[in-house]
C-alpha positions as CSV (number, residue, x, y, z in Angstrom):
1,X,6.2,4.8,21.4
2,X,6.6,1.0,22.7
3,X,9.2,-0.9,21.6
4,X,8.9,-3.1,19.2
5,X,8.5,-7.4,19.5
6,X,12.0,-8.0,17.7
7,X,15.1,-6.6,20.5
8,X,18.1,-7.1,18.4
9,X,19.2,-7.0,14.7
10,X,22.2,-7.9,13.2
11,X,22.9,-5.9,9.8
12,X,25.0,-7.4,7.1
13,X,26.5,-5.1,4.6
14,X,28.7,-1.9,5.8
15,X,27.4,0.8,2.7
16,X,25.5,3.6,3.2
17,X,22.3,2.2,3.0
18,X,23.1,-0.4,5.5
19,X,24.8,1.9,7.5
20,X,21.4,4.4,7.5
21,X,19.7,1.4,8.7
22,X,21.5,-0.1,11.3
23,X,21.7,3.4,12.7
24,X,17.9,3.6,12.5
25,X,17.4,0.6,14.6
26,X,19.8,1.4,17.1
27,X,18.0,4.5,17.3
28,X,14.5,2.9,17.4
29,X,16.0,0.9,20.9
30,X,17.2,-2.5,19.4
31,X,20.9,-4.1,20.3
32,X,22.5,-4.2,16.9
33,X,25.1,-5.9,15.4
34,X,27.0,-4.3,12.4
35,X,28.5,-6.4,10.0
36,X,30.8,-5.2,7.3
37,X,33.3,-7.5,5.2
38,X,36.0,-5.3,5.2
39,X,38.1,-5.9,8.7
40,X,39.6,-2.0,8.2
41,X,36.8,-0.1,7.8
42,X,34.9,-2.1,10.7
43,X,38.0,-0.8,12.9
44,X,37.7,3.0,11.4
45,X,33.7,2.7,12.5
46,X,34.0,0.8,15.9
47,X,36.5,3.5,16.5
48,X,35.6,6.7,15.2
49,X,31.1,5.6,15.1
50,X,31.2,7.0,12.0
51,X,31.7,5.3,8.1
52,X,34.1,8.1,6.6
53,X,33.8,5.7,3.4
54,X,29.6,5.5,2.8
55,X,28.0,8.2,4.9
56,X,30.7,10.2,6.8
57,X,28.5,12.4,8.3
58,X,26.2,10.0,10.6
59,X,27.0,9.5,13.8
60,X,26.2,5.9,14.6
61,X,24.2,5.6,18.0
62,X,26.3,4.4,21.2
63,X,25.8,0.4,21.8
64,X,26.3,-1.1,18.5
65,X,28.7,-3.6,17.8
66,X,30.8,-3.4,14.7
67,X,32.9,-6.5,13.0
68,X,34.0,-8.0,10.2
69,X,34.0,-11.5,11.6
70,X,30.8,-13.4,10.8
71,X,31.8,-16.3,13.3
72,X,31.6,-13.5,15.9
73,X,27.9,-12.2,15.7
74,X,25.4,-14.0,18.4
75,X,22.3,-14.6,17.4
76,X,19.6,-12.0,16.9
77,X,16.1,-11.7,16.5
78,X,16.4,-9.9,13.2
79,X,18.8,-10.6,10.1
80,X,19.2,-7.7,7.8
81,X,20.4,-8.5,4.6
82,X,22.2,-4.4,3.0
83,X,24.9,-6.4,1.0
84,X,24.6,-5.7,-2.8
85,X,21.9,-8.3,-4.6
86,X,25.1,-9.8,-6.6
87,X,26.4,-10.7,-3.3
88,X,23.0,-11.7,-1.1
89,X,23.4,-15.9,-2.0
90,X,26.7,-15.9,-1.4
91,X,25.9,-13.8,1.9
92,X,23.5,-16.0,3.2
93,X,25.1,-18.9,2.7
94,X,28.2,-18.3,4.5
95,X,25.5,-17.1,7.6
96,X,23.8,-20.7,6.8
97,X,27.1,-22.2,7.7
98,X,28.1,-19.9,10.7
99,X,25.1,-20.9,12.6
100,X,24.0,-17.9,13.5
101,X,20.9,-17.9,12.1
102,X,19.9,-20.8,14.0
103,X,18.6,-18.3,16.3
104,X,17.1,-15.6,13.8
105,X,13.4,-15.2,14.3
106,X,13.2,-13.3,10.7
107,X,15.3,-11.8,7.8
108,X,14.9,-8.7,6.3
109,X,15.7,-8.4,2.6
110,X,17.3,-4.6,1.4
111,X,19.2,-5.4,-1.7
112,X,17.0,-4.2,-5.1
113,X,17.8,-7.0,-7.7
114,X,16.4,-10.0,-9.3
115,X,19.3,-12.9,-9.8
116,X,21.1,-13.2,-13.1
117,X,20.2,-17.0,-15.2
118,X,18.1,-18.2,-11.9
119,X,15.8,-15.1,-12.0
120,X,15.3,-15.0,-8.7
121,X,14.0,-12.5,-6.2
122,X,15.6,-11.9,-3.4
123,X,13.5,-12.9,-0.9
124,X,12.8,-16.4,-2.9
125,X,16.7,-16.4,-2.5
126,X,17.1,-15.5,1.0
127,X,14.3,-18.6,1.8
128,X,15.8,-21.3,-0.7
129,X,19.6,-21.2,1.3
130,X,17.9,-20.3,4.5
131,X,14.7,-22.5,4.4
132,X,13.4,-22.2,8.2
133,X,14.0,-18.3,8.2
134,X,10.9,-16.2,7.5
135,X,12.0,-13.5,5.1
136,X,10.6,-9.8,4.4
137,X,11.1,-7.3,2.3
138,X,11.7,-3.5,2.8
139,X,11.8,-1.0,0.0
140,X,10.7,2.1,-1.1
141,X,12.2,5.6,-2.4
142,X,14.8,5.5,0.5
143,X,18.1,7.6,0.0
144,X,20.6,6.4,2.6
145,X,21.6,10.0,2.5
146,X,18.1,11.5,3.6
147,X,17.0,8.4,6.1
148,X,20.6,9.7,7.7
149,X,19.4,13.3,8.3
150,X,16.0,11.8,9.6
151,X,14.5,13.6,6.7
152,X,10.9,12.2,6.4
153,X,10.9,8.7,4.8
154,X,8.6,6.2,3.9
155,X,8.7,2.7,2.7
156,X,7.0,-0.3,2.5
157,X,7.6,-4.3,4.3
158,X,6.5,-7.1,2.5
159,X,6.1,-10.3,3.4
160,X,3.7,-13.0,3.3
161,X,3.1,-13.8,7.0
162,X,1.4,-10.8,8.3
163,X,2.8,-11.2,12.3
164,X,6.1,-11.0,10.7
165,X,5.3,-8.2,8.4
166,X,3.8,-5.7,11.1
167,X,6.6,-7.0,13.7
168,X,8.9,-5.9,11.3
169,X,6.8,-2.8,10.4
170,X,7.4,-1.6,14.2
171,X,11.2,-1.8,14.1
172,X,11.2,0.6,11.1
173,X,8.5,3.1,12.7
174,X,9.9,6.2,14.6
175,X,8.7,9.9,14.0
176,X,10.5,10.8,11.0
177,X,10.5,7.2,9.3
178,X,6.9,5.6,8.4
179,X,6.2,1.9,7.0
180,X,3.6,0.5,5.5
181,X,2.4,-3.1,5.0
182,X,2.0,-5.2,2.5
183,X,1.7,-9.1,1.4
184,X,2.4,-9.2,-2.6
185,X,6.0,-9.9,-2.4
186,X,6.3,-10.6,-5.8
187,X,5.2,-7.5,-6.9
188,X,7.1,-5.4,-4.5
189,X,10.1,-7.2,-5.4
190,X,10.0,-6.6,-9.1
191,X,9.0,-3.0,-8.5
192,X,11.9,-2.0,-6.5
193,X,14.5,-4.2,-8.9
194,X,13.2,-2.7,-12.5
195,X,12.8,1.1,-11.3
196,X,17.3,1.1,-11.3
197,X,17.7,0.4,-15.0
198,X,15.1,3.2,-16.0
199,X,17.0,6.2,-13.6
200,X,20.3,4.5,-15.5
201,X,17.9,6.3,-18.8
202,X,16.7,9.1,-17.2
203,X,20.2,10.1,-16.3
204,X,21.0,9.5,-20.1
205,X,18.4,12.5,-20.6
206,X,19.9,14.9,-18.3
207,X,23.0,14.2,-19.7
208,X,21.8,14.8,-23.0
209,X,20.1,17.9,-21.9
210,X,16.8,15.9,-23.7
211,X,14.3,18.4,-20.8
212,X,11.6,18.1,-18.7
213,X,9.0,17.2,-21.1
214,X,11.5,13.7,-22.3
215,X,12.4,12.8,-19.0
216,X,8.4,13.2,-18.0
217,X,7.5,11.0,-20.7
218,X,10.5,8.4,-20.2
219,X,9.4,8.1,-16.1
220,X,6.0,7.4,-17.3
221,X,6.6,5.0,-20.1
222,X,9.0,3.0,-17.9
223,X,6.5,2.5,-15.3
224,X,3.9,1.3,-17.7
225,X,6.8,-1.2,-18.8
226,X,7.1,-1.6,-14.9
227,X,3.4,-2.9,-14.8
228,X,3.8,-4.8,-17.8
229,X,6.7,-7.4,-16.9
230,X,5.8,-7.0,-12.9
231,X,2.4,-8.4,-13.2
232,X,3.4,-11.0,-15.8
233,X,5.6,-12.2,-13.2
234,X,3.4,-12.6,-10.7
235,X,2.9,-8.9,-9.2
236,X,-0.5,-7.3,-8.7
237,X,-0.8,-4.0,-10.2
238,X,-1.3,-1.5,-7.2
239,X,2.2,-2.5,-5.8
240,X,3.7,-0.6,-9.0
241,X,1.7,2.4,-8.6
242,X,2.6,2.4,-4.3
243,X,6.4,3.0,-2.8
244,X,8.1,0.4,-3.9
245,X,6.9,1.2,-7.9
246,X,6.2,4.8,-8.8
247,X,7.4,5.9,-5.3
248,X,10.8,4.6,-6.4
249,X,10.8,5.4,-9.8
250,X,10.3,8.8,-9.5
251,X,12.9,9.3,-6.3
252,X,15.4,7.3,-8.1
253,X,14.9,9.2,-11.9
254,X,15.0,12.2,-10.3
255,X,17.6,12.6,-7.1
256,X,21.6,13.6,-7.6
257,X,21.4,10.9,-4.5
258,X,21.0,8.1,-7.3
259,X,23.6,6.5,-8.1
260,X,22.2,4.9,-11.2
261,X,20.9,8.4,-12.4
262,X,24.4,9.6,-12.0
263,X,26.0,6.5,-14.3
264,X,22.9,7.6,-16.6
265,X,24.1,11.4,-17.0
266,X,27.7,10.5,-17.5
267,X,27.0,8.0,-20.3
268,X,24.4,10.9,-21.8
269,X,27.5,13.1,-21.4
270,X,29.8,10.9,-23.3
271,X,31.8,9.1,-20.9
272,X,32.7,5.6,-21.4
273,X,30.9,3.2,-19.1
274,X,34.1,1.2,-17.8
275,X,35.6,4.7,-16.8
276,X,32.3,5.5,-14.6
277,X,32.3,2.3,-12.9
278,X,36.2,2.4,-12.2
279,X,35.1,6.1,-10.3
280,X,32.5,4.8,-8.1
281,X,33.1,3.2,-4.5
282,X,29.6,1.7,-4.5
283,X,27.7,-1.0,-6.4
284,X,25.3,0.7,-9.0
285,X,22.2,-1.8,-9.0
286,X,21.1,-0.6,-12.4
287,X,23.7,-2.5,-14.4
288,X,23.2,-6.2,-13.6
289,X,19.8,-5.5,-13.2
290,X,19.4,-4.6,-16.4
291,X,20.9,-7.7,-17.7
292,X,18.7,-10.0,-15.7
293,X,15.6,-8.2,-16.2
294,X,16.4,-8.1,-20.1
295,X,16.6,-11.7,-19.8
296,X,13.3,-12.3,-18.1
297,X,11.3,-9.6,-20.2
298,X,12.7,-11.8,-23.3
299,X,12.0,-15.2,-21.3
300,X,8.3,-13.9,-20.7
301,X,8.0,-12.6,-24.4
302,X,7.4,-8.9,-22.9
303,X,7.6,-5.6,-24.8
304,X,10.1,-3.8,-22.9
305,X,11.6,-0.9,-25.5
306,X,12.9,1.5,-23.2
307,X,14.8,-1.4,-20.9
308,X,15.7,-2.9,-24.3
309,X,17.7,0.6,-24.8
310,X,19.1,0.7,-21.5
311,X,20.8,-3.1,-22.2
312,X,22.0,-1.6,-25.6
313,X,24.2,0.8,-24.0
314,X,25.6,-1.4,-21.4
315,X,26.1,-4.1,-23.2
316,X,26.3,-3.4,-26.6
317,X,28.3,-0.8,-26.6
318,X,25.2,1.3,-28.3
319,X,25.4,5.0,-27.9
320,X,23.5,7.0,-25.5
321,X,22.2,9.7,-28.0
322,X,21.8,6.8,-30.6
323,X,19.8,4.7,-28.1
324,X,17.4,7.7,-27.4
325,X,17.2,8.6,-30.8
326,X,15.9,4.8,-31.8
327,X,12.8,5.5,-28.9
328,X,12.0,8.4,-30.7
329,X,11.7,6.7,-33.8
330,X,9.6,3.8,-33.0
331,X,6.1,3.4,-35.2
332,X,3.4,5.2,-33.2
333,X,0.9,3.4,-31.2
334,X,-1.8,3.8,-28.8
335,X,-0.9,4.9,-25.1
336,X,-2.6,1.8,-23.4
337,X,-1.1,-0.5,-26.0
Protein backbone atom coordinates (compact mmCIF):
# COMPACT_ATOMS: atom_id res chain seq x y z
CA UNK A 1 0.00 0.00 0.00
CA UNK A 2 1.84 3.48 -0.71
CA UNK A 3 1.71 5.98 1.69
CA UNK A 4 -0.34 8.40 1.66
CA UNK A 5 0.29 12.48 0.44
CA UNK A 6 -0.27 13.86 4.19
CA UNK A 7 3.17 12.51 6.52
CA UNK A 8 2.05 13.71 9.87
CA UNK A 9 -1.10 14.43 11.93
CA UNK A 10 -1.56 15.96 15.08
CA UNK A 11 -4.77 14.68 17.02
CA UNK A 12 -6.51 16.87 19.41
CA UNK A 13 -8.79 15.23 21.93
CA UNK A 14 -7.32 12.22 24.27
CA UNK A 15 -10.95 9.93 24.42
CA UNK A 16 -11.37 6.86 23.00
CA UNK A 17 -12.33 7.78 19.73
CA UNK A 18 -9.46 9.98 19.31
CA UNK A 19 -7.28 7.72 20.82
CA UNK A 20 -8.59 4.74 18.11
CA UNK A 21 -7.66 7.26 15.64
CA UNK A 22 -4.41 8.52 16.32
CA UNK A 23 -3.47 4.89 16.71
CA UNK A 24 -4.83 4.28 13.29
CA UNK A 25 -2.59 6.81 11.64
CA UNK A 26 0.31 5.96 13.35
CA UNK A 27 -0.32 2.61 12.19
CA UNK A 28 -1.05 3.69 8.56
CA UNK A 29 2.95 5.27 8.70
CA UNK A 30 2.27 8.99 9.62
CA UNK A 31 4.35 10.86 12.58
CA UNK A 32 1.68 11.81 14.95
CA UNK A 33 1.18 14.04 17.52
CA UNK A 34 -1.30 13.26 20.44
CA UNK A 35 -2.88 15.94 22.15
CA UNK A 36 -4.91 15.52 25.21
CA UNK A 37 -5.91 18.47 27.83
CA UNK A 38 -5.30 16.63 30.76
CA UNK A 39 -1.34 16.94 31.62
CA UNK A 40 -1.84 13.41 33.90
CA UNK A 41 -3.26 11.26 31.69
CA UNK A 42 -0.78 12.50 28.76
CA UNK A 43 2.03 11.28 31.30
CA UNK A 44 0.05 7.75 32.16
CA UNK A 45 -0.03 7.37 27.98
CA UNK A 46 3.56 8.64 27.06
CA UNK A 47 4.51 6.31 29.65
CA UNK A 48 2.59 3.29 29.80
CA UNK A 49 1.28 3.67 25.35
CA UNK A 50 -1.70 2.88 26.54
CA UNK A 51 -5.07 5.28 27.82
CA UNK A 52 -6.16 3.07 31.04
CA UNK A 53 -8.95 5.92 31.17
CA UNK A 54 -10.80 5.61 27.33
CA UNK A 55 -9.56 2.36 25.67
CA UNK A 56 -7.16 0.55 28.11
CA UNK A 57 -6.68 -2.17 25.94
CA UNK A 58 -4.89 -0.53 22.75
CA UNK A 59 -1.55 -0.46 22.53
CA UNK A 60 -0.64 2.77 20.89
CA UNK A 61 2.05 2.23 18.05
CA UNK A 62 5.77 3.21 18.94
CA UNK A 63 6.68 6.99 17.57
CA UNK A 64 3.93 9.07 18.70
CA UNK A 65 4.27 11.89 20.74
CA UNK A 66 1.90 12.57 23.58
CA UNK A 67 1.28 16.15 25.44
CA UNK A 68 -0.86 18.18 27.01
CA UNK A 69 0.86 21.37 25.97
CA UNK A 70 -0.59 22.97 22.85
CA UNK A 71 2.37 25.53 22.53
CA UNK A 72 4.50 22.33 22.11
CA UNK A 73 3.00 20.58 18.96
CA UNK A 74 5.07 21.49 15.57
CA UNK A 75 3.22 21.79 12.76
CA UNK A 76 1.65 19.05 10.88
CA UNK A 77 0.20 18.24 7.69
CA UNK A 78 -3.07 17.13 9.17
CA UNK A 79 -5.22 18.61 12.18
CA UNK A 80 -7.59 16.23 13.69
CA UNK A 81 -10.16 17.76 15.60
CA UNK A 82 -11.60 14.24 18.46
CA UNK A 83 -12.50 16.87 21.24
CA UNK A 84 -16.27 16.80 22.02
CA UNK A 85 -18.45 19.20 19.54
CA UNK A 86 -19.19 21.44 22.83
CA UNK A 87 -15.56 22.00 22.99
CA UNK A 88 -14.42 22.16 18.98
CA UNK A 89 -14.63 26.39 18.88
CA UNK A 90 -13.10 26.82 21.86
CA UNK A 91 -10.43 24.06 20.57
CA UNK A 92 -9.68 25.66 17.52
CA UNK A 93 -9.31 28.84 18.60
CA UNK A 94 -6.79 28.36 21.15
CA UNK A 95 -4.81 26.36 18.02
CA UNK A 96 -5.65 29.70 16.01
CA UNK A 97 -3.60 31.52 18.55
CA UNK A 98 -0.72 28.94 19.11
CA UNK A 99 0.30 29.16 15.61
CA UNK A 100 0.42 25.93 14.85
CA UNK A 101 -1.75 25.73 12.30
CA UNK A 102 0.03 28.08 10.28
CA UNK A 103 1.61 25.12 8.93
CA UNK A 104 -1.52 22.71 8.68
CA UNK A 105 -2.22 21.65 5.10
CA UNK A 106 -5.94 20.34 6.22
CA UNK A 107 -8.25 19.73 9.26
CA UNK A 108 -10.14 16.83 9.90
CA UNK A 109 -13.48 17.27 11.73
CA UNK A 110 -14.58 13.94 14.23
CA UNK A 111 -16.85 15.52 16.68
CA UNK A 112 -20.84 14.58 15.75
CA UNK A 113 -22.73 17.85 16.74
CA UNK A 114 -24.33 20.86 15.30
CA UNK A 115 -23.62 24.18 17.69
CA UNK A 116 -26.18 25.24 20.18
CA UNK A 117 -27.97 29.24 19.25
CA UNK A 118 -25.37 29.57 16.13
CA UNK A 119 -26.49 26.23 14.52
CA UNK A 120 -23.50 25.52 13.21
CA UNK A 121 -21.80 22.48 11.70
CA UNK A 122 -18.79 21.69 12.58
CA UNK A 123 -16.91 21.99 9.80
CA UNK A 124 -18.62 25.59 8.98
CA UNK A 125 -17.03 26.07 12.58
CA UNK A 126 -13.77 24.67 12.17
CA UNK A 127 -13.44 27.15 8.79
CA UNK A 128 -15.01 30.47 10.39
CA UNK A 129 -12.05 30.52 13.44
CA UNK A 130 -9.61 28.92 11.05
CA UNK A 131 -10.39 30.58 7.66
CA UNK A 132 -7.16 29.53 5.51
CA UNK A 133 -7.47 25.79 6.75
CA UNK A 134 -9.30 23.46 4.45
CA UNK A 135 -11.63 21.30 6.57
CA UNK A 136 -13.10 17.67 6.11
CA UNK A 137 -15.24 15.63 7.65
CA UNK A 138 -15.07 11.95 8.72
CA UNK A 139 -17.88 9.97 10.06
CA UNK A 140 -19.69 6.94 9.93
CA UNK A 141 -20.89 3.91 12.32
CA UNK A 142 -17.37 3.89 13.96
CA UNK A 143 -17.09 2.44 17.55
CA UNK A 144 -13.74 3.48 18.98
CA UNK A 145 -13.92 0.13 20.57
CA UNK A 146 -14.14 -1.97 17.31
CA UNK A 147 -11.75 0.45 15.08
CA UNK A 148 -9.24 -0.52 18.23
CA UNK A 149 -9.46 -4.29 17.54
CA UNK A 150 -9.07 -3.60 13.72
CA UNK A 151 -12.46 -5.03 13.37
CA UNK A 152 -13.69 -4.14 9.87
CA UNK A 153 -14.80 -0.48 9.68
CA UNK A 154 -16.03 1.79 7.29
CA UNK A 155 -16.71 5.49 7.10
CA UNK A 156 -17.05 8.21 4.98
CA UNK A 157 -14.74 11.86 4.31
CA UNK A 158 -16.45 14.75 3.25
CA UNK A 159 -15.29 17.69 2.09
CA UNK A 160 -15.79 20.01 -0.68
CA UNK A 161 -12.37 20.07 -2.37
CA UNK A 162 -12.02 16.67 -3.78
CA UNK A 163 -7.78 16.58 -3.67
CA UNK A 164 -8.33 17.15 0.00
CA UNK A 165 -11.04 14.69 0.31
CA UNK A 166 -9.19 11.63 -1.38
CA UNK A 167 -5.76 12.85 0.32
CA UNK A 168 -7.51 12.45 3.35
CA UNK A 169 -9.33 9.24 2.15
CA UNK A 170 -5.66 7.59 1.91
CA UNK A 171 -4.66 8.33 5.50
CA UNK A 172 -7.74 6.49 6.70
CA UNK A 173 -7.37 3.42 4.20
CA UNK A 174 -5.48 0.25 5.63
CA UNK A 175 -6.85 -3.43 5.31
CA UNK A 176 -9.31 -3.56 7.98
CA UNK A 177 -10.41 0.25 7.78
CA UNK A 178 -12.23 1.43 4.35
CA UNK A 179 -13.36 5.16 3.36
CA UNK A 180 -15.33 6.43 1.09
CA UNK A 181 -15.68 9.86 -0.54
CA UNK A 182 -17.99 12.30 -0.62
CA UNK A 183 -18.66 16.26 -1.30
CA UNK A 184 -22.24 17.02 0.38
CA UNK A 185 -20.85 18.17 3.61
CA UNK A 186 -23.94 19.53 4.74
CA UNK A 187 -25.63 16.47 4.56
CA UNK A 188 -23.08 14.34 6.05
CA UNK A 189 -22.86 16.65 8.81
CA UNK A 190 -26.40 16.69 9.85
CA UNK A 191 -26.58 12.87 9.41
CA UNK A 192 -24.00 11.97 11.74
CA UNK A 193 -25.15 14.90 14.46
CA UNK A 194 -29.17 13.80 14.47
CA UNK A 195 -28.59 9.90 14.42
CA UNK A 196 -27.26 10.52 18.75
CA UNK A 197 -30.53 11.87 19.95
CA UNK A 198 -32.59 8.88 18.30
CA UNK A 199 -30.16 5.89 20.01
CA UNK A 200 -30.73 8.33 23.33
CA UNK A 201 -34.78 6.70 22.24
CA UNK A 202 -33.96 3.58 21.18
CA UNK A 203 -32.15 2.92 24.45
CA UNK A 204 -35.47 4.25 26.15
CA UNK A 205 -37.12 1.04 24.35
CA UNK A 206 -34.75 -1.45 25.57
CA UNK A 207 -35.07 -0.11 28.79
CA UNK A 208 -38.61 -0.35 28.61
CA UNK A 209 -38.45 -3.78 27.30
CA UNK A 210 -40.89 -2.04 24.29
CA UNK A 211 -39.19 -5.19 21.63
CA UNK A 212 -37.97 -5.69 18.40
CA UNK A 213 -40.94 -4.77 16.47
CA UNK A 214 -40.88 -0.81 18.53
CA UNK A 215 -37.35 -0.36 18.35
CA UNK A 216 -37.65 -1.49 14.38
CA UNK A 217 -40.21 1.02 13.80
CA UNK A 218 -38.51 3.93 16.05
CA UNK A 219 -34.92 3.39 13.82
CA UNK A 220 -37.05 3.76 10.86
CA UNK A 221 -39.27 6.70 11.72
CA UNK A 222 -36.17 8.55 13.05
CA UNK A 223 -34.40 8.26 9.82
CA UNK A 224 -37.38 9.46 7.82
CA UNK A 225 -37.22 12.50 10.47
CA UNK A 226 -33.38 12.31 9.62
CA UNK A 227 -34.20 13.06 5.86
CA UNK A 228 -36.76 15.44 6.67
CA UNK A 229 -34.74 18.23 8.68
CA UNK A 230 -31.25 17.12 6.86
CA UNK A 231 -32.37 17.98 3.50
CA UNK A 232 -34.24 21.09 4.65
CA UNK A 233 -30.94 22.21 5.78
CA UNK A 234 -29.23 21.86 2.91
CA UNK A 235 -28.39 17.93 2.77
CA UNK A 236 -29.07 15.78 -0.35
CA UNK A 237 -30.97 12.77 0.42
CA UNK A 238 -28.58 9.81 -0.48
CA UNK A 239 -26.12 11.04 2.29
CA UNK A 240 -28.87 9.89 4.90
CA UNK A 241 -29.52 6.66 3.44
CA UNK A 242 -25.16 6.02 3.16
CA UNK A 243 -22.66 5.69 6.45
CA UNK A 244 -22.91 8.66 7.90
CA UNK A 245 -27.14 8.40 7.99
CA UNK A 246 -28.59 4.97 8.20
CA UNK A 247 -25.13 3.44 8.58
CA UNK A 248 -24.96 5.36 11.87
CA UNK A 249 -28.26 5.11 12.91
CA UNK A 250 -28.58 1.69 13.00
CA UNK A 251 -24.81 1.11 14.69
CA UNK A 252 -25.57 3.66 17.16
CA UNK A 253 -29.45 2.31 18.11
CA UNK A 254 -28.34 -0.86 18.29
CA UNK A 255 -24.57 -1.33 19.93
CA UNK A 256 -23.89 -1.70 24.04
CA UNK A 257 -20.73 0.42 22.49
CA UNK A 258 -23.22 3.50 22.41
CA UNK A 259 -22.95 5.60 24.78
CA UNK A 260 -26.13 7.48 24.04
CA UNK A 261 -28.11 4.09 23.72
CA UNK A 262 -26.81 3.27 27.18
CA UNK A 263 -28.19 6.89 28.70
CA UNK A 264 -31.42 5.77 26.62
CA UNK A 265 -31.83 2.37 28.54
CA UNK A 266 -31.21 3.84 31.90
CA UNK A 267 -33.75 6.60 31.55
CA UNK A 268 -36.24 3.67 30.01
CA UNK A 269 -35.16 1.89 33.31
CA UNK A 270 -36.05 4.68 35.56
CA UNK A 271 -33.00 6.29 36.49
CA UNK A 272 -32.83 9.93 36.81
CA UNK A 273 -30.89 11.65 34.13
CA UNK A 274 -28.50 13.81 36.40
CA UNK A 275 -27.49 10.44 38.14
CA UNK A 276 -26.45 8.86 34.54
CA UNK A 277 -24.50 11.66 33.57
CA UNK A 278 -22.65 12.06 37.05
CA UNK A 279 -21.62 7.91 36.21
CA UNK A 280 -20.18 8.55 32.92
CA UNK A 281 -16.35 9.58 32.18
CA UNK A 282 -17.27 10.53 28.55
CA UNK A 283 -19.33 13.21 26.87
CA UNK A 284 -22.63 11.64 25.54
CA UNK A 285 -23.25 13.61 22.21
CA UNK A 286 -26.98 12.84 22.33
CA UNK A 287 -27.90 15.41 25.00
CA UNK A 288 -26.82 18.83 23.60
CA UNK A 289 -27.52 17.59 20.40
CA UNK A 290 -30.84 17.21 21.04
CA UNK A 291 -31.25 20.69 22.25
CA UNK A 292 -29.75 22.29 19.19
CA UNK A 293 -31.35 20.14 16.80
CA UNK A 294 -34.75 20.85 18.61
CA UNK A 295 -34.05 24.32 18.12
CA UNK A 296 -33.34 24.15 14.39
CA UNK A 297 -36.19 21.52 13.55
CA UNK A 298 -38.49 24.43 15.29
CA UNK A 299 -36.44 27.32 13.49
CA UNK A 300 -37.09 25.39 10.03
CA UNK A 301 -40.85 24.69 11.03
CA UNK A 302 -40.07 20.82 10.70
CA UNK A 303 -42.14 17.92 12.01
CA UNK A 304 -39.82 16.15 14.19
CA UNK A 305 -42.17 13.98 16.84
CA UNK A 306 -39.86 11.50 17.88
CA UNK A 307 -36.78 14.21 18.53
CA UNK A 308 -39.59 16.37 20.03
CA UNK A 309 -39.92 13.28 22.67
CA UNK A 310 -36.35 12.83 23.18
CA UNK A 311 -36.06 16.83 24.21
CA UNK A 312 -39.12 16.18 26.60
CA UNK A 313 -37.21 13.82 28.60
CA UNK A 314 -34.05 15.75 28.86
CA UNK A 315 -35.32 18.74 29.37
CA UNK A 316 -38.55 18.68 30.52
CA UNK A 317 -38.32 16.40 32.93
CA UNK A 318 -41.08 14.16 30.90
CA UNK A 319 -41.03 10.50 31.58
CA UNK A 320 -39.60 7.97 29.57
CA UNK A 321 -42.67 5.57 29.47
CA UNK A 322 -44.95 8.77 29.23
CA UNK A 323 -42.89 10.11 26.32
CA UNK A 324 -43.26 6.75 24.40
CA UNK A 325 -46.67 6.37 25.34
CA UNK A 326 -47.53 10.03 23.64
CA UNK A 327 -45.83 8.50 20.07
CA UNK A 328 -48.03 5.86 20.36
CA UNK A 329 -50.96 7.90 20.57
CA UNK A 330 -50.39 10.38 17.82
CA UNK A 331 -53.48 10.61 15.03
CA UNK A 332 -52.64 8.20 12.34
CA UNK A 333 -51.28 9.22 9.08
CA UNK A 334 -49.79 8.12 5.95
CA UNK A 335 -46.18 6.54 5.93
CA UNK A 336 -44.73 9.01 3.41
CA UNK A 337 -46.44 11.93 5.06
Amino acid sequence: MPMPEFQSAIVLGAGSWGTAIASLLAERGLSVQFWGRDPKLMVEIARTRRNSRYLPDLELPPGMTMSSDLQALAPADLLVFAVPSEAVRETARRMAQSGVVQGCRAGVSLAKGIERHSGCRMSALLSEVLPALPVAVLTGPNHAEEAAQRLATAAVVACRDEGVARAVQSCFTLPWFRAYTSDDVTGIEWAGAMKNPYAIAAGVALGLRLGDNALAALVTRALAEMVRLGVVMGGRPESFYGLAGVGDLVGTCYSAHSRNQRLGRALGEGKPLEAVLAGSRMVTEGVPNTASLFEAARGACVRTPLLDEVHAMLYEGKPAREAMRTLLSRDPRPEAG
